[in-house]
C-alpha positions in Angstrom: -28.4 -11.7 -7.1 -26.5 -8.3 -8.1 -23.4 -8.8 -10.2 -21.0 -6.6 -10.4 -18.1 -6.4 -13.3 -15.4 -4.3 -12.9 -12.9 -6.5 -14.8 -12.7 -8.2 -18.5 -12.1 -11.7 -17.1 -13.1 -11.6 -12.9 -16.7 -11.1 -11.6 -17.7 -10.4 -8.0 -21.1 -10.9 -7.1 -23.3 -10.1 -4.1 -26.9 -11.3 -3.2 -28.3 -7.6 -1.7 -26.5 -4.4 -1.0 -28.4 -4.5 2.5 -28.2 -7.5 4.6 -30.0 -7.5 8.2 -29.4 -8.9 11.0 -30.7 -9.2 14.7 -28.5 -7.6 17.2 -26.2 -9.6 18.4 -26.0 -11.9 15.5 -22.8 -12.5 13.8 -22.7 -10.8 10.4 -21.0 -12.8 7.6 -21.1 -11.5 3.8 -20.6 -14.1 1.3 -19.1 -12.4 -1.5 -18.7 -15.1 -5.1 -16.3 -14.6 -7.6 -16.5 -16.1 -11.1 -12.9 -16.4 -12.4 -12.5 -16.5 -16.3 -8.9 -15.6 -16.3 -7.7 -19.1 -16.9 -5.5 -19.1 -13.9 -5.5 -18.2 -10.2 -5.0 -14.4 -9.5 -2.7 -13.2 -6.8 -3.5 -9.2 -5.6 -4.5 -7.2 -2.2 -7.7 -7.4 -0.9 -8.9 -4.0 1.0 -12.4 -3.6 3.3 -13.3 -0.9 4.9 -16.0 -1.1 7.4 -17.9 2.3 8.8 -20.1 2.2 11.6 -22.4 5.3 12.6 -24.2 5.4 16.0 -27.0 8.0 16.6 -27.4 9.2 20.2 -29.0 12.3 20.8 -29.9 13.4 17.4 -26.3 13.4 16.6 -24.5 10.9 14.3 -20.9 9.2 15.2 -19.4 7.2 12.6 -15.5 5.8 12.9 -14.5 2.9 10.0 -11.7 0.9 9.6 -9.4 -0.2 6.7 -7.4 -3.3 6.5 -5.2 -4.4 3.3 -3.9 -8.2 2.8 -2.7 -10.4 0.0 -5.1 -12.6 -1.4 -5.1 -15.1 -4.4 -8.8 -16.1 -5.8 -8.5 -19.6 -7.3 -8.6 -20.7 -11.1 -11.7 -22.7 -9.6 -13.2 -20.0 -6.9 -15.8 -22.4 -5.8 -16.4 -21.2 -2.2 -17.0 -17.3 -1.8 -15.2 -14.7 0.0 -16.4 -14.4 3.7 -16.2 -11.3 5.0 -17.2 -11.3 8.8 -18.8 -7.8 10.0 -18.6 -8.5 13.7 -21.8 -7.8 16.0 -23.4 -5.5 17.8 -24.9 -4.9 20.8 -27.4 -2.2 19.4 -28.9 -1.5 16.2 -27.0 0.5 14.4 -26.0 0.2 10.2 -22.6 -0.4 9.3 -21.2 0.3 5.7 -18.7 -2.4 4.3 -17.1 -1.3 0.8 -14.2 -4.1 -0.7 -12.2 -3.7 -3.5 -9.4 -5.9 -5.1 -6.1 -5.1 -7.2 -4.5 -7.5 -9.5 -2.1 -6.9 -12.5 -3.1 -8.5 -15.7 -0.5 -10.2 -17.9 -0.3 -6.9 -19.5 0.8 -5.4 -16.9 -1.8 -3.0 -16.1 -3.2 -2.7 -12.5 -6.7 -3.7 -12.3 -9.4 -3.4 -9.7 -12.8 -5.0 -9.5 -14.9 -2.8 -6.7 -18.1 -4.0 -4.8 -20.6 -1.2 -4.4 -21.1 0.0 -0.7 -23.7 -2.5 1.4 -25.2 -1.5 4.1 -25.4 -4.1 7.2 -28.3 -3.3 9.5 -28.3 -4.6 13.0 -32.2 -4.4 14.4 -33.6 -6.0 17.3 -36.4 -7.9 14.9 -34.8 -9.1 11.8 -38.4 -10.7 10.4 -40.1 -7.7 10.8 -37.9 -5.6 9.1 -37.7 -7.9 6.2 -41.8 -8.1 5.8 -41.5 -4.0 5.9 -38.7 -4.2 3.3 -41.1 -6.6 0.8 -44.0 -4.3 1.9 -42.4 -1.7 0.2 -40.7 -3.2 -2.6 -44.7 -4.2 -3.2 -45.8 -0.9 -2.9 -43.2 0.8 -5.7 -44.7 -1.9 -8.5 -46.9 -0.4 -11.5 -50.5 1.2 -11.5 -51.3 -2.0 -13.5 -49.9 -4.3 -11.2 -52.2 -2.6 -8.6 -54.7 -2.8 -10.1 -54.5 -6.1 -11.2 -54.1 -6.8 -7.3 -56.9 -5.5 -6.3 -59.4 -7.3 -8.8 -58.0 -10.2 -7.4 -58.5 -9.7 -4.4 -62.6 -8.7 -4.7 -62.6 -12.1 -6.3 -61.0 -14.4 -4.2 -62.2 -12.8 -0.7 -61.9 -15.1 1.4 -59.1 -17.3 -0.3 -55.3 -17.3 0.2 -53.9 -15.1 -2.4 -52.2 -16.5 -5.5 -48.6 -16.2 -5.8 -47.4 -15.0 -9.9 -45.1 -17.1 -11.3 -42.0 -14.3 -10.8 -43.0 -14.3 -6.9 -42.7 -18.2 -7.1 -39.1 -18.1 -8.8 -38.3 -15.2 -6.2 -38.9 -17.5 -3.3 -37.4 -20.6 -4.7 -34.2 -18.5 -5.3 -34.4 -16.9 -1.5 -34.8 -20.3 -0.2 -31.8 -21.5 -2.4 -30.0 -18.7 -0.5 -30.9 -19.4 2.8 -29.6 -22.9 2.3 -26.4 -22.0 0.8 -25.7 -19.2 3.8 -26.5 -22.2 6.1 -24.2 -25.1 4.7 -21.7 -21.7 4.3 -21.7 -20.2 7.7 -20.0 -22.6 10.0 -17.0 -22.1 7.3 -17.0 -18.6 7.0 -17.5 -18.5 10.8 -14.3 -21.0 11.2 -12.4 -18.3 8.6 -13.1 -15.5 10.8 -12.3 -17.1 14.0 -9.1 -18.0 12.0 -8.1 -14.0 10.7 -8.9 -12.9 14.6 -6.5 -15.2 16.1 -4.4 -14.8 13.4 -4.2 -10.8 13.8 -4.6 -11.4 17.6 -1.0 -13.1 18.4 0.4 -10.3 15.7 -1.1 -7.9 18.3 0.4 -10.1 20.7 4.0 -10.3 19.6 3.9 -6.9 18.4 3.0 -5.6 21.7 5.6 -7.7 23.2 8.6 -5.9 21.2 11.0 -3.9 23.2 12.4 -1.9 20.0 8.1 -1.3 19.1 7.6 -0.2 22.8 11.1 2.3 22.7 9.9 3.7 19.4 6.3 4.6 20.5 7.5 6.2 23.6 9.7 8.3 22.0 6.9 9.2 19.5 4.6 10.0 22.9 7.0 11.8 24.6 7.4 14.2 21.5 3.5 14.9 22.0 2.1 12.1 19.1 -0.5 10.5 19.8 -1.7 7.4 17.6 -4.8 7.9 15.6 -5.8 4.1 15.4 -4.4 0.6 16.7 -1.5 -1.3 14.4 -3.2 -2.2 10.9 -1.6 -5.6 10.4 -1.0 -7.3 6.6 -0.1 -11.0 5.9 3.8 -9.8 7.0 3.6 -6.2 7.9 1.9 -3.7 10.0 1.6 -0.4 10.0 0.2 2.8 12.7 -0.7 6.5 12.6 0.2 8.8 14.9 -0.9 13.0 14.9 0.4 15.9 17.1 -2.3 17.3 18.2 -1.1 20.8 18.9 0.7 20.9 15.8 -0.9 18.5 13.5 2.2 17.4 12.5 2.3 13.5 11.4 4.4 10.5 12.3 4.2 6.7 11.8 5.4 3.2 12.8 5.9 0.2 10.7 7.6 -3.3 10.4 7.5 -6.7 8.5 7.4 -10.0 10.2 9.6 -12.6 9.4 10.0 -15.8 11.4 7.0 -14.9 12.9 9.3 -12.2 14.7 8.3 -8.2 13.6 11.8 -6.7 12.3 13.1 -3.8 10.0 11.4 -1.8 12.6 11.2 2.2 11.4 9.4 5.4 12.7 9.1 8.3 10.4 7.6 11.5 11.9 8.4 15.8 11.2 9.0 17.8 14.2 9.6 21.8 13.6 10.4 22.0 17.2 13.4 19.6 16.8 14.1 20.5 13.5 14.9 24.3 15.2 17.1 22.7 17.9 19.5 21.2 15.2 19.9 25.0 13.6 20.6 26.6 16.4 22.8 24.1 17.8 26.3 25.6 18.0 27.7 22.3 17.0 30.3 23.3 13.8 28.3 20.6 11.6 25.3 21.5 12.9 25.8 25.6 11.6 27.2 24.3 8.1 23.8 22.8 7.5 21.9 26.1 8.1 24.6 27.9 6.1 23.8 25.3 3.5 20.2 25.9 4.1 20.7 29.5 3.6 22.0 29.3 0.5 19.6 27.5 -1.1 17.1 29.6 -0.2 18.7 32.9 -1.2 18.6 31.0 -4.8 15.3 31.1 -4.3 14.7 27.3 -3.4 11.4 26.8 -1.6 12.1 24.5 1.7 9.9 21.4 3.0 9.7 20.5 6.6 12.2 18.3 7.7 11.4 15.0 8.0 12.7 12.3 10.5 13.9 7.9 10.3 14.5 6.2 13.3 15.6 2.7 12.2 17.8 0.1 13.5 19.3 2.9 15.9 20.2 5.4 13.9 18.0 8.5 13.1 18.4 10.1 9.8 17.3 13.6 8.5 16.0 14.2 5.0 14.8 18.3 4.2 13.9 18.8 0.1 14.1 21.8 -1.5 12.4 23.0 -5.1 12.8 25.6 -7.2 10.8 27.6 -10.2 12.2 25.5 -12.3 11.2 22.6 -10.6 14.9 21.9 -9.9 15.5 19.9 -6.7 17.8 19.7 -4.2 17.4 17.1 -1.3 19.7 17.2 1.9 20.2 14.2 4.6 22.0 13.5 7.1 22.5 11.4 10.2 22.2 12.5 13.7 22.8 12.0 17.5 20.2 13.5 19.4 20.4 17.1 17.9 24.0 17.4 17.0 24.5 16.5 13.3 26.9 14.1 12.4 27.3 14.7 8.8 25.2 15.6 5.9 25.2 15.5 1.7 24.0 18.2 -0.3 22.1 16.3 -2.9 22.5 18.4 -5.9 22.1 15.7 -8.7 22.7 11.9 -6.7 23.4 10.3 -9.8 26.1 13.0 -10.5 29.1 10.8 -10.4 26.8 7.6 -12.2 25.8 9.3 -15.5 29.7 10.7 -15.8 30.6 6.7 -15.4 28.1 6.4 -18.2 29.3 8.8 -20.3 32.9 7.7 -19.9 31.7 4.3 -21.0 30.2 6.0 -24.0 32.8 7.7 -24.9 35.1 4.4 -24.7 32.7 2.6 -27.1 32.8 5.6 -30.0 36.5 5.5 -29.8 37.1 1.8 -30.5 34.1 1.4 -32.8 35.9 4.8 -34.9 38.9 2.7 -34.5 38.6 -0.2 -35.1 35.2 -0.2 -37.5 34.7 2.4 -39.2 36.0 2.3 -42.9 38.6 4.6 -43.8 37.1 5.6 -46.9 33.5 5.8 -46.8 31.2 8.1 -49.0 28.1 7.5 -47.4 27.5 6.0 -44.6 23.6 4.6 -44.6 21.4 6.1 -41.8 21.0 4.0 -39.1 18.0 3.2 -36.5 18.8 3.8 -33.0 18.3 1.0 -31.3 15.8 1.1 -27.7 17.9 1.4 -24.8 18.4 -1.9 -23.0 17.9 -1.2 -19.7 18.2 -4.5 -18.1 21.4 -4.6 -19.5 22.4 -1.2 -18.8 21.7 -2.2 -15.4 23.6 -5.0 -15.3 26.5 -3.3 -16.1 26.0 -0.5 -13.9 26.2 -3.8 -10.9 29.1 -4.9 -12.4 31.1 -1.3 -11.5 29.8 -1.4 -8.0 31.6 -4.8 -7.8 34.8 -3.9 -9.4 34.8 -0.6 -7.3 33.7 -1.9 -3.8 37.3 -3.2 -3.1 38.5 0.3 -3.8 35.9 2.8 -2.6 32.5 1.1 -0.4 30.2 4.1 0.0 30.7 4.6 -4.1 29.9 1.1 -4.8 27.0 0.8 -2.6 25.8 3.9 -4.3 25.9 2.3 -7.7 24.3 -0.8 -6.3 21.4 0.9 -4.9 21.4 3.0 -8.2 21.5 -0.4 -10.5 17.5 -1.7 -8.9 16.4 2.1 -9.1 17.4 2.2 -12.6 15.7 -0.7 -13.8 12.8 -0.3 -11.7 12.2 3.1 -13.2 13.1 1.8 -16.9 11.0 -1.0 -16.7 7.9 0.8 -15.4 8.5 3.9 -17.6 8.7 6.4 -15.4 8.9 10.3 -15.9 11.9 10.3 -13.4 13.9 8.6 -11.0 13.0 7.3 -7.9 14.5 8.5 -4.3 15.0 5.4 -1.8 12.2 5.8 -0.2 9.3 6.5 -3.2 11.4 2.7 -4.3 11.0 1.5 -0.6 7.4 2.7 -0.7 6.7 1.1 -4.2 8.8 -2.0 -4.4 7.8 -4.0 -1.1 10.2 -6.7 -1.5 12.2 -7.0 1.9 15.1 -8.0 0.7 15.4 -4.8 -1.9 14.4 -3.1 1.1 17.5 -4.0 2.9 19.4 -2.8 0.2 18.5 0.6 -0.1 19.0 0.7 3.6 22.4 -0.8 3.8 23.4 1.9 1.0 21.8 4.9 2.8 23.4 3.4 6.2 27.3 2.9 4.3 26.7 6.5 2.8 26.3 8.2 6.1 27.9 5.6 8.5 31.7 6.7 7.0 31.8 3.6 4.6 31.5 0.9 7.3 29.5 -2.0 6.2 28.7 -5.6 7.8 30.1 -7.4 4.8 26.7 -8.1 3.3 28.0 -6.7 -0.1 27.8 -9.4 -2.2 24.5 -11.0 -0.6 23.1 -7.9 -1.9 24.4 -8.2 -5.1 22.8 -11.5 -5.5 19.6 -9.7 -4.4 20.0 -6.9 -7.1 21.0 -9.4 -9.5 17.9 -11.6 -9.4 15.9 -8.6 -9.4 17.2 -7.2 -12.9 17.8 -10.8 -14.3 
């Protein structure tokens, strides 16, 4: 067997890295994992399986990616079963697997298989004699000769199997047994995963909101590059413009074993022209404003397009030398603009909250603490920032200020996860809503960060889900 160790406390072990079968066999991969973490491990398990066809002297290859959740056992007795499909031809298909956990460090870890190559031939037995015919052939000048001594000798006798050739077949037969007692198991798990991503397809297919959105995607000249990719709760699909090459997508979570929180993402230069040289009054303050920033010498990005839950929002990012950046979005109806934001510094109106606060607490403490007449006062330590409860108290002004103003207080709701999130993980800066969407999959902070966007360019409306998602935020920071 070939083990593999990628990981302090996980090993993933494989018997060959080519396995062969005869065509129109089902392939199954038994993959065993030794777990000395001392509990079960929760992560995503990603395959990827390539298959190139020859025809004509040519080569064709197309592969496929698919990404779940997956938990291996404190106890991982039974081995992963990975089910390559069948063919109808010989042909070799390459499966590569990797998995990523986070220790209780909080590092991200991955344990990663080597390639294996799966051959599909039309005689399986004779390609494994030619395979021990030239492992035989690569052995030492000794060896060989040793062979062929043996072999004047013993003429007319079956040959004599060494003690490492014994061991080797005893282990082989060991293996064909296991794969045996294994395979109506691992066949019953893969029947299980197609049926499973089967009535996805299904239900998927049956969505009106799925079927609107991928018209409208069509009809603006994308076409998709691969069939939905589906997760335990999610799916995802590519689309490309192929006189343009620009890029669009469609995703969704399932919940209820309904797909929801449907959204399609896509950049159009074509429609992105339209809304400039709409006469609408909105629509010309936005190229002004576009203008402007690039007579300051801001470098634009394409504009870039949400559909989700019937509204279609606008996002266009701008950077300067200085790495200064300045993001506009807006919402829109067809091409006319119904209002935008200049995003010059979002958290603008948080950090002057914060330093109001600040302020307050150097006034009372020079009130009420400090000692009127002090030498020397000792040198202190500053303290680390508490970001948790930093956080907390930047949720507690989005509830004291939702009765007065709702877009401000879903800002510093939204703002309150972002914070943490980036505080917690250390990161260099901030995160926008969607690098958070993209990061944090959590559907519930999801919704969030939607509501917010929504309140900010929806005129303050809301559906009276405030403090539901306070709950949310809470539990997230808590």
């Amino acid at each position: 067997m070939i083990q593999i160790v990628y990981a302090e406390d996980l090993v993933f072990t494989v018997n060959s890295t080519d396995y062969y079968f005869n065509v129109g066999q089902e392939a199954i991969i038994p993959v065993y994992v030794e777990n000395d973490y001392g509990s079960a491990i929760s992560g995503q398990l990603t395959y990827t399986i390539t298959e190139t066809v020859s025809s004509s002297g040519s080569y064709y290859s197309s592969s496929n990616t698919q990404t779940q959740g997956f938990t291996i056992l404190e106890e991982q007795e039974e081995p992963i079963a990975f089910g390559i499909g069948t063919s109808d031809k010989e042909l070799v298909r390459e499966f590569a697997s990797s998995f990523k956990y986070t220790n209780e460090a909080g590092d991200q870890v991955i344990v990663t298989l080597p390639k294996i190559n799966i051959h599909f031939v039309e005689n399986k037995d004779e390609q494994s004699q030619s395979q021990e015919e030239q492992q035989q052939s690569s052995s030492s000048d000794e060896e060989e000769q040793q062979t062929q001594s043996t072999s004047e000798t013993q003429e007319n006798t079956e040959p004599l199997k060494s003690e490492d050739q014994m061991q080797q077949d005893l282990q082989n037969n060991q293996a064909s047994q296991d794969s045996s007692a294994l395979k109506n198991q691992m066949n019953q798990e893969v029947q299980d995963s197609q049926q499973r991503e089967q009535e996805q397809k299904e239900q998927l297919e049956q969505n009106s909101e799925y079927q609107d959105m991928k018209e409208q995607l069509e009809e603006q000249g994308f076409n998709q590059e691969n069939e939905p990719n589906f997760g335990s709760d999610e799916f995802s699909q590519e689309f490309t413009n192929p006189e343009t090459g620009e890029k669009a997508s469609l995703s969704g979570s399932m919940d209820n074993n309904t797909f929801d929180d449907l959204k399609s993402e896509f950049e159009s230069e074509s429609l992105e022209n339209d809304i400039l040289n709409n006469q609408n009054k909105t629509n010309q303050n936005l190229k002004k404003a576009i203008e402007d920033l690039k007579e300051k010498g801001f470098n634009e990005s394409p504009m870039k397009f949400s559909t989700s839950n019937n509204m279609t929002t606008f996002q266009k990012e701008f950077v300067d030398e200085k790495n200064n950046t300045v993001v506009i979005k807006g919402t829109l109806d067809d091409e006319e603009v119904l209002e935008f934001d200049e995003d010059k510094d979002r958290n603008l109106l948080l950090w002057i909250i914060l330093i109001i606060f600040a302020v307050a607490t150097y006034y009372f403490y020079s009130k009420y603490y400090k000692k009127e007449n002090a030498v020397e006062e000792p040198k202190k330590t500053l303290k680390p920032l508490d970001y948790r409860k930093e956080a907390l108290k930047i949720l507690k002004d989005a509830e004291k200020t939702y009765s007065i103003d709702k877009k401000t207080a879903y800002e510093l709701l939204a703002y309150s996860v972002r914070y943490f999130y980036s505080h917690k993980n250390k990161l260099s800066k901030e995160l926008s809503n969607d690098e958070f969407r993209k990061q944090v999959k959590d559907k519930d902070l999801n919704s969030l960060i939607l509501a917010s966007e929504m309140i900010e360019f929806a005129k303050g409306k809301d559906k009276g889900e405030f403090n539901r998602f306070v709950d949310f935020a809470r539990r997230f920071i808590k």
